[in-house]
Every structure is written in C-alpha cells, then in structure tokens.
N, CA, C and O atoms as CSV, one atom per row, in Angstrom:
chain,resi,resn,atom,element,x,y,z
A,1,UNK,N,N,2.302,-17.263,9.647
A,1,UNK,CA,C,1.626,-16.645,10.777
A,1,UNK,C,C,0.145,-17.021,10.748
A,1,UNK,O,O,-0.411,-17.347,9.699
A,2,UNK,N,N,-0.551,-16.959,12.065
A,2,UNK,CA,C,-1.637,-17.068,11.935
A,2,UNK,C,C,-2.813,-16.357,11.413
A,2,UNK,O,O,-2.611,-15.154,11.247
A,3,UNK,N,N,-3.986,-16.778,11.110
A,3,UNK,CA,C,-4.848,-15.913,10.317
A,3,UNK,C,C,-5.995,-15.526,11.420
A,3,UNK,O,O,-6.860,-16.367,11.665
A,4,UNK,N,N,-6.013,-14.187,12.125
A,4,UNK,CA,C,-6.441,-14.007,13.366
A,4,UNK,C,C,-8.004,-13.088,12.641
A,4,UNK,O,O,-7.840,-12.434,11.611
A,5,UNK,N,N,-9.252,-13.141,13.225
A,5,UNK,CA,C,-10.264,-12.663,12.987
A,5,UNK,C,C,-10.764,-12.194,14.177
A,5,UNK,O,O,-10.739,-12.869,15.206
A,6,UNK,N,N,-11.383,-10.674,14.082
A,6,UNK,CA,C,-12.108,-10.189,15.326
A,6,UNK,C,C,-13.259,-9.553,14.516
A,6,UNK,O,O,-13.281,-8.835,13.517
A,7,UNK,N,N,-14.208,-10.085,15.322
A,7,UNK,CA,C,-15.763,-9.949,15.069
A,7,UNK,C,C,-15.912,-8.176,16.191
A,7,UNK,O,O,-15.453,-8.141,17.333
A,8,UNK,N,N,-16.432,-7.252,15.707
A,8,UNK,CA,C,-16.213,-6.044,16.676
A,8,UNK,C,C,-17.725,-5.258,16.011
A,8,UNK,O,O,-18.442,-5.788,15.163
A,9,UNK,N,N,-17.951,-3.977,16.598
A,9,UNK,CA,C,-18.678,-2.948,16.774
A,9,UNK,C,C,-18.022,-1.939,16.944
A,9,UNK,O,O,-16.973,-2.077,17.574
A,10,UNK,N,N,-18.289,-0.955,16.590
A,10,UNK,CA,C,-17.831,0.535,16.742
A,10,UNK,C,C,-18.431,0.991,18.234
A,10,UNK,O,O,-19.453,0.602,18.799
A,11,UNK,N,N,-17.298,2.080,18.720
A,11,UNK,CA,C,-18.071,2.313,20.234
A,11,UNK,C,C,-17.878,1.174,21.035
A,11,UNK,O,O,-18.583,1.270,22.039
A,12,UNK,N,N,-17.118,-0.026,21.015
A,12,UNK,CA,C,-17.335,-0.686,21.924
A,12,UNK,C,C,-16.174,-0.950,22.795
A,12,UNK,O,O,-15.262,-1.576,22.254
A,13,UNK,N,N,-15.988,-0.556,24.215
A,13,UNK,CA,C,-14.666,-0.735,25.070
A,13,UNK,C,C,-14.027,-2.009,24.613
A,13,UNK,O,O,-12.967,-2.118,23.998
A,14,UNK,N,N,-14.925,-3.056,25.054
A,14,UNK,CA,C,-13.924,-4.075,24.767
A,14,UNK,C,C,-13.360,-4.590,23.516
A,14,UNK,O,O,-12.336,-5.270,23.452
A,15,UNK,N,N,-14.133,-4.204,22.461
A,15,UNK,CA,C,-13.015,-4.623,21.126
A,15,UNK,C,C,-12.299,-3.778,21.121
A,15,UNK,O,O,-11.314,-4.055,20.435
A,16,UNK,N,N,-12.239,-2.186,21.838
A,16,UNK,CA,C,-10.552,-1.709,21.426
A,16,UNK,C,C,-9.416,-1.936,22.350
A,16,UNK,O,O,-8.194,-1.838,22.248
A,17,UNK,N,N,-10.502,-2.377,23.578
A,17,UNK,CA,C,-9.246,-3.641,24.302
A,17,UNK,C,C,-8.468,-4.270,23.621
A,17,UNK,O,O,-7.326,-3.894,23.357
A,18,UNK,N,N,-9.216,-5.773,23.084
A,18,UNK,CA,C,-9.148,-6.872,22.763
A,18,UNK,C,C,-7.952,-6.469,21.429
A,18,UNK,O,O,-6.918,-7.131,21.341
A,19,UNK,N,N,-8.299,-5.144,20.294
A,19,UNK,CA,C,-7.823,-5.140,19.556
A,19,UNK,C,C,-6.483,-4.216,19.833
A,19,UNK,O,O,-5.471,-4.427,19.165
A,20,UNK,N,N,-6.505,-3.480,20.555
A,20,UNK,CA,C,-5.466,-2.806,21.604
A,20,UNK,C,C,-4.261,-3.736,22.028
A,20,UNK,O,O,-3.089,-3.435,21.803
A,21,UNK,N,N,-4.697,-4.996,22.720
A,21,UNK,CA,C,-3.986,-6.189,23.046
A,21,UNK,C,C,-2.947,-7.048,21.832
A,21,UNK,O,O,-1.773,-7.414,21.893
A,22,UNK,N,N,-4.123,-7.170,20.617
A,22,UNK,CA,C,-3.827,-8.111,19.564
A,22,UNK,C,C,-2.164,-6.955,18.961
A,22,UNK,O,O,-1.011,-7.358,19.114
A,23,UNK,N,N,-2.497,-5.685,18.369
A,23,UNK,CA,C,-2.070,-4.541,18.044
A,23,UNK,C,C,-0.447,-4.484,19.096
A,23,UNK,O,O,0.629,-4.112,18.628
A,24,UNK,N,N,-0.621,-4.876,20.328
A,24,UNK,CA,C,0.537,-4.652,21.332
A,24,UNK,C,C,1.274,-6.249,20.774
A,24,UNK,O,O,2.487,-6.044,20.808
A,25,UNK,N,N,1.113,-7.179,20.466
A,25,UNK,CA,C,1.176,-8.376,20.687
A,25,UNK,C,C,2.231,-8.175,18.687
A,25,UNK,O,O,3.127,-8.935,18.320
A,26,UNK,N,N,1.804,-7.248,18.052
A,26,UNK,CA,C,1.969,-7.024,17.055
A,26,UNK,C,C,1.594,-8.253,15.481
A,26,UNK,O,O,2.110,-8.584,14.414
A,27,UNK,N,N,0.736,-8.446,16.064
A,27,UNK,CA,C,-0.258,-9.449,14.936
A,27,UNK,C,C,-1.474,-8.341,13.748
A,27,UNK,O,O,-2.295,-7.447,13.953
A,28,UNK,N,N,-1.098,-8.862,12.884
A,28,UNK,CA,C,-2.133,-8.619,11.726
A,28,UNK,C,C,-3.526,-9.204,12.026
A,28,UNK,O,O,-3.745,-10.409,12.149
A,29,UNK,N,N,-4.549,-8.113,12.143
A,29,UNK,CA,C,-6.075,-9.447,12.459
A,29,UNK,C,C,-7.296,-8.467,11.115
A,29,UNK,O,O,-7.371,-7.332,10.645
A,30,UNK,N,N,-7.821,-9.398,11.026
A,30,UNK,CA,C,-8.789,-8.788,10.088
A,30,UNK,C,C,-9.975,-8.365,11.411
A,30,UNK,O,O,-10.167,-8.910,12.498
A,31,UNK,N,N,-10.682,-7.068,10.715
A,31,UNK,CA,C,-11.633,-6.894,11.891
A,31,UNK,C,C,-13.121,-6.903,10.920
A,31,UNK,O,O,-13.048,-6.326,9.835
A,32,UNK,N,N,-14.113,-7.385,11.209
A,32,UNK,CA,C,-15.373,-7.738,10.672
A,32,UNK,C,C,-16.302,-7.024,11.801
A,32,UNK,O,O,-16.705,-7.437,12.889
A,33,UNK,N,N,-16.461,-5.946,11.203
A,33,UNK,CA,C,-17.793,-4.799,11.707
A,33,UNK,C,C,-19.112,-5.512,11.432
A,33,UNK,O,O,-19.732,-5.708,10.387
A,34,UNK,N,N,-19.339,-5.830,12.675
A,34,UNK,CA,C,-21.154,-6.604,13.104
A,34,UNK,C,C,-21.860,-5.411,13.026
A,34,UNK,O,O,-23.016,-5.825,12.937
A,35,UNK,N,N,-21.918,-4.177,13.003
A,35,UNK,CA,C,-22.573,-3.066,13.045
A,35,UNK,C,C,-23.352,-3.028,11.597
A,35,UNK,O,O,-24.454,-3.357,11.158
A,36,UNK,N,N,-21.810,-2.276,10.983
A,36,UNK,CA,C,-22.225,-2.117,9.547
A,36,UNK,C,C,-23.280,-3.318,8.673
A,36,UNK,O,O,-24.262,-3.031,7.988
A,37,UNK,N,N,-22.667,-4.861,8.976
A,37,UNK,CA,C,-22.943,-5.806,8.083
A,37,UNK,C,C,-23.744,-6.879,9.426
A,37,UNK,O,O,-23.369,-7.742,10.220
A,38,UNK,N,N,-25.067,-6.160,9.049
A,38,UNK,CA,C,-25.600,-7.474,10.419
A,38,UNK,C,C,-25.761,-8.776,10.272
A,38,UNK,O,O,-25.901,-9.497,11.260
A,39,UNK,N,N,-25.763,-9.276,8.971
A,39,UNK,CA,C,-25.725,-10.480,8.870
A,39,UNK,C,C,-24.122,-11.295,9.549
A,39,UNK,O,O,-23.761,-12.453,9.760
A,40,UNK,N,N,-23.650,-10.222,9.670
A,40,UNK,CA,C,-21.783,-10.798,10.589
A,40,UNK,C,C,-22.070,-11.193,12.134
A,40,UNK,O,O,-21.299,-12.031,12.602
A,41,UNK,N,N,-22.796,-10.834,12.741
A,41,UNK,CA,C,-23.123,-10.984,13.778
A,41,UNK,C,C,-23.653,-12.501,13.816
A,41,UNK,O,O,-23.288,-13.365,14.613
A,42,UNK,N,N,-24.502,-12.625,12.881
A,42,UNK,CA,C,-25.385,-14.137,12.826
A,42,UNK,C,C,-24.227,-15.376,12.574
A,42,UNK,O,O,-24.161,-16.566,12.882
A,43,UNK,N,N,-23.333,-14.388,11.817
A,43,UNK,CA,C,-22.337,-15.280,11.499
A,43,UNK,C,C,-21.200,-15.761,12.717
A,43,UNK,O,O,-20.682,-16.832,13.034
A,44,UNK,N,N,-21.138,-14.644,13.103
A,44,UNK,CA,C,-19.830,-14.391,14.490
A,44,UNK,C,C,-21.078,-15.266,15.662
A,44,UNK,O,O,-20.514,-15.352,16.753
A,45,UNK,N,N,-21.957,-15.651,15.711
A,45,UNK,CA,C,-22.565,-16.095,16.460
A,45,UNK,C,C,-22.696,-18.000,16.506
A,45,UNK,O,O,-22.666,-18.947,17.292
A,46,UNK,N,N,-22.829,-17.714,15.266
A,46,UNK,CA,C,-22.502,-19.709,14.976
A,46,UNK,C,C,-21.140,-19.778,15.129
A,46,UNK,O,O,-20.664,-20.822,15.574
A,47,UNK,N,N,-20.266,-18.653,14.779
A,47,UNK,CA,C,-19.288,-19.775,14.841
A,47,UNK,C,C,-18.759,-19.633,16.188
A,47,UNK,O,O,-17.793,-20.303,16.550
A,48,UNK,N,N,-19.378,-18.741,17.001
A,48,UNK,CA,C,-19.062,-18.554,18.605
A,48,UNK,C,C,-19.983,-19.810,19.404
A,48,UNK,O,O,-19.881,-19.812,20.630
A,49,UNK,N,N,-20.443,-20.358,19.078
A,49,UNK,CA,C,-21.095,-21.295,19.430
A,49,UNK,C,C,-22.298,-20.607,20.540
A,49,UNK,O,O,-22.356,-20.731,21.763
A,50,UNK,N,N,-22.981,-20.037,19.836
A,50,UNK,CA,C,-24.009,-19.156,20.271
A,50,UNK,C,C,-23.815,-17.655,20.757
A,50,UNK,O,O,-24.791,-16.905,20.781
A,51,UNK,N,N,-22.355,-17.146,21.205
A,51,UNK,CA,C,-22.067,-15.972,21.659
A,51,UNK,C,C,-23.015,-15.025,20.816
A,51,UNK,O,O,-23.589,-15.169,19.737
A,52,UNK,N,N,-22.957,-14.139,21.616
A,52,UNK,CA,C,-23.881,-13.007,20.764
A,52,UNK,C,C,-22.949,-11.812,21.046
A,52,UNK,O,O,-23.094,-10.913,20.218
A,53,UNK,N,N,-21.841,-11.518,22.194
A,53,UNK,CA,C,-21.575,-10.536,22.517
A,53,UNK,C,C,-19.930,-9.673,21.425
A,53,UNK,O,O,-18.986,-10.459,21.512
A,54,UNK,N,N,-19.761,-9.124,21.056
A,54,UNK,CA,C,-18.727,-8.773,20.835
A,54,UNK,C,C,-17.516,-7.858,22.044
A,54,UNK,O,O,-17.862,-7.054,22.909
A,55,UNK,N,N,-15.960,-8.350,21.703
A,55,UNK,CA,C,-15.021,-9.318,20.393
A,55,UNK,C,C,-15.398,-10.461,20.820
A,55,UNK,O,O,-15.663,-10.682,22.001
A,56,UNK,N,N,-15.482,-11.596,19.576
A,56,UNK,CA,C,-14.736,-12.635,19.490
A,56,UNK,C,C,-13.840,-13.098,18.405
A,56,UNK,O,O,-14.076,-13.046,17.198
A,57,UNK,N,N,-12.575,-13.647,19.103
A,57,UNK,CA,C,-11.767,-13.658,18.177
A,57,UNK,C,C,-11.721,-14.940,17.679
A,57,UNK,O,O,-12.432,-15.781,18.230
A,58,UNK,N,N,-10.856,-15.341,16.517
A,58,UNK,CA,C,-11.136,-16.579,16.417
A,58,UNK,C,C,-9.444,-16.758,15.696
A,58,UNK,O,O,-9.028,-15.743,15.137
A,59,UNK,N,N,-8.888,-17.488,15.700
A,59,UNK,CA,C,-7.231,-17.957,15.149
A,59,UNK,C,C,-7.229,-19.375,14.649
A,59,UNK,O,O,-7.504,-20.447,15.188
A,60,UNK,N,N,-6.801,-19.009,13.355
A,60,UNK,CA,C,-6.920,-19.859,12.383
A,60,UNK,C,C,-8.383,-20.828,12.042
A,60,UNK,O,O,-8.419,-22.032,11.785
A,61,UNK,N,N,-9.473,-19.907,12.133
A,61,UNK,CA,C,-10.420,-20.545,12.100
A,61,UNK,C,C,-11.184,-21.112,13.217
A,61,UNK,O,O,-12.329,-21.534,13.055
A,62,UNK,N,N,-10.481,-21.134,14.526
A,62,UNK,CA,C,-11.201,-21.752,15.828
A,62,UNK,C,C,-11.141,-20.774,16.731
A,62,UNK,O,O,-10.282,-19.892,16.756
A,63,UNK,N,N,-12.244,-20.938,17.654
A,63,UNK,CA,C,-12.510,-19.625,18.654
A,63,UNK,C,C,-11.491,-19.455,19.264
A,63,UNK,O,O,-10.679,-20.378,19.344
A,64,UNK,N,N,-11.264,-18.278,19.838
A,64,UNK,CA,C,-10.157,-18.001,20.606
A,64,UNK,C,C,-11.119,-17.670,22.298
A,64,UNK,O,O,-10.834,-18.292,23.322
A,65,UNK,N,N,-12.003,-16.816,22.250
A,65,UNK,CA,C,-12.834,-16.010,22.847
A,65,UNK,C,C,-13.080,-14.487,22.844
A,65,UNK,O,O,-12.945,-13.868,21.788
A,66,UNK,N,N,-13.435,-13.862,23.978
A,66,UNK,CA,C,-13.583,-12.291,24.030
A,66,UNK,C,C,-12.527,-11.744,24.458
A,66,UNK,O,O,-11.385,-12.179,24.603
A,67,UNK,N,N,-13.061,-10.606,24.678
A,67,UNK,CA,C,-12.173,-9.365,25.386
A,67,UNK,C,C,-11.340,-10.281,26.595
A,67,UNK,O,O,-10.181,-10.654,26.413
A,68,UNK,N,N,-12.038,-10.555,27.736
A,68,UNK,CA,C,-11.688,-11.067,28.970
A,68,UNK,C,C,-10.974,-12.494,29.203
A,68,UNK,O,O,-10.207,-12.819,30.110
A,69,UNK,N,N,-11.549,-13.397,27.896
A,69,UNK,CA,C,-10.668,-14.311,27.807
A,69,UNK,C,C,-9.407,-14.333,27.288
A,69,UNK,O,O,-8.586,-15.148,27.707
A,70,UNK,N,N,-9.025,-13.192,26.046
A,70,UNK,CA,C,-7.464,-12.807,25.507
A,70,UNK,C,C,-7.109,-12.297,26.674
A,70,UNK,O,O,-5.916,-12.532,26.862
A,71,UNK,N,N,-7.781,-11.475,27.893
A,71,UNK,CA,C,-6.492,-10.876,28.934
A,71,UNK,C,C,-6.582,-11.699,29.652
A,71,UNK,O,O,-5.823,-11.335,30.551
A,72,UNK,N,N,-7.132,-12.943,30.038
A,72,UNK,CA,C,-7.067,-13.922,30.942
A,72,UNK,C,C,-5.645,-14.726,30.644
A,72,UNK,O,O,-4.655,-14.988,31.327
A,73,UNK,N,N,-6.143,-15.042,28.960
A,73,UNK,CA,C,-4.375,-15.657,28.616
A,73,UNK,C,C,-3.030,-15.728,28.280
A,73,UNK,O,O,-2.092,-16.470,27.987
A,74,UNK,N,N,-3.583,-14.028,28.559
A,74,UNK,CA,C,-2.569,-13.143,28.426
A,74,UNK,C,C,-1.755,-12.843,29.709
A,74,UNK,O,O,-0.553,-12.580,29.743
A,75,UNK,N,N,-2.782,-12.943,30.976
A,75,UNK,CA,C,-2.288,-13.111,32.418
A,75,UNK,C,C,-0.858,-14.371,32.838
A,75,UNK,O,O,0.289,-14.478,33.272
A,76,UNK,N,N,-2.069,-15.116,32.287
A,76,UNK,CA,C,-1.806,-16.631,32.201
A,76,UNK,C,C,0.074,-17.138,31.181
A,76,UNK,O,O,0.883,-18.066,31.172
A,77,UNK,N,N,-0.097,-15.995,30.611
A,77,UNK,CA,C,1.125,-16.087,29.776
A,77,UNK,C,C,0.935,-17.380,28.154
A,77,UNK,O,O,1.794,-17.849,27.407
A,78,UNK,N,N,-0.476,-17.540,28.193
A,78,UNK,CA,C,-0.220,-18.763,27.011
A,78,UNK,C,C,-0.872,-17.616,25.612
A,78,UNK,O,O,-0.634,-18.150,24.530
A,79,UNK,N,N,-1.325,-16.758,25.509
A,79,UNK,CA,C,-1.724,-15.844,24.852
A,79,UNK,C,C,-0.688,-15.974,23.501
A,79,UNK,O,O,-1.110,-15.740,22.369
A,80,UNK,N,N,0.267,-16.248,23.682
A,80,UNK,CA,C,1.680,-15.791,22.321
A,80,UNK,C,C,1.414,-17.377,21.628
A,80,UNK,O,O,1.404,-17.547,20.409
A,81,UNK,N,N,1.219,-18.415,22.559
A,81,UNK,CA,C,1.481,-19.862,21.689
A,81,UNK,C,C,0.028,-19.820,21.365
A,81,UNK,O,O,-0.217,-20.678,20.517
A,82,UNK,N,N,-0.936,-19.205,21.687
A,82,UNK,CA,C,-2.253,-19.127,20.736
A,82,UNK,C,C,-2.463,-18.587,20.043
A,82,UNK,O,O,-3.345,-18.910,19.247
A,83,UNK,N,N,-1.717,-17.346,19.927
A,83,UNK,CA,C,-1.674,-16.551,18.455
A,83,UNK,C,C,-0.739,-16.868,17.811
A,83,UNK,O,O,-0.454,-15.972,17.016
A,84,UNK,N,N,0.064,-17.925,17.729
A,84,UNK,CA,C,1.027,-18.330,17.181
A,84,UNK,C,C,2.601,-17.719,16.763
A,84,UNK,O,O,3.426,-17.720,15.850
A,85,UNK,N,N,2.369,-17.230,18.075
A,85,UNK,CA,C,4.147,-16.658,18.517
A,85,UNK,C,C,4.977,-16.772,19.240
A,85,UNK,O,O,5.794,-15.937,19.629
A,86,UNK,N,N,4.851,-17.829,19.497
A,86,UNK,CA,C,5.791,-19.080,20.221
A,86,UNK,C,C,6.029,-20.136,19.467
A,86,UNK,O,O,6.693,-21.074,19.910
C-alpha cells in the first residue's frame, strides 16, 4: 500500500475534510501537525513546491495536493488509482 502523508493544523476545516475523505477511502496516512512543530510547515512547503497553505498531501513521496484537489479527484473518479487502490 501506499505511504500517504498529510501536512495539517488543528482547527482547520479543510484537513478534516481532506482527512475525513482519506479515512472514508479507508487508507492509513500519517498526519504531521505544522502547528505543534513549525519547522513542518517549512518543510510541507518545499516539498509543496512553495504551498504554504494546509492539507497537503503527498503519496508515496510526491504531491498529491489539498483539500480541493483530493475532492476534485475524487469527483473525477481517479482519486483510488492515486492512492493506490486500483
């Protein structure tokens, strides 16, 4: 299975979307609190290729996107062969 990462904040609608979604989808994701540990943010930011906003997710090491882009491809129906459940 894939190794799914969400960069999040406490209090924030869209990571309990995003992680709401992942959770329905029934995937294991590690979640990395930018709050608590601010240097995660700096981090969740390079590897977002500048994003600053939280979620971003990332699967198997490469961005996935935010909140709006998992329900976009989730609309879209390709959401399962990117988290690797297809």
């Amino acid at each position: 299975m894939a190794k799914i990462e969400i960069y999040t904040s406490p209090f924030c609608g869209f990571c309990h979307r995003a992680k709401t979604l992942l959770a329905a989808k029934g995937v294991e994701f590690e979640e990395i609190d930018t709050f608590m540990a601010s240097d995660k943010r700096a981090e969740m930011s390079a590897r977002a290729g500048g994003r600053t906003s939280v979620p971003q997710v990332f699967v198997d090491g490469a961005h996935l996107g935010d909140s709006d882009e998992l329900q976009a491809m989730e609309a879209e129906g390709v959401l399962d062969a990117k988290l690797g459940l297809a």
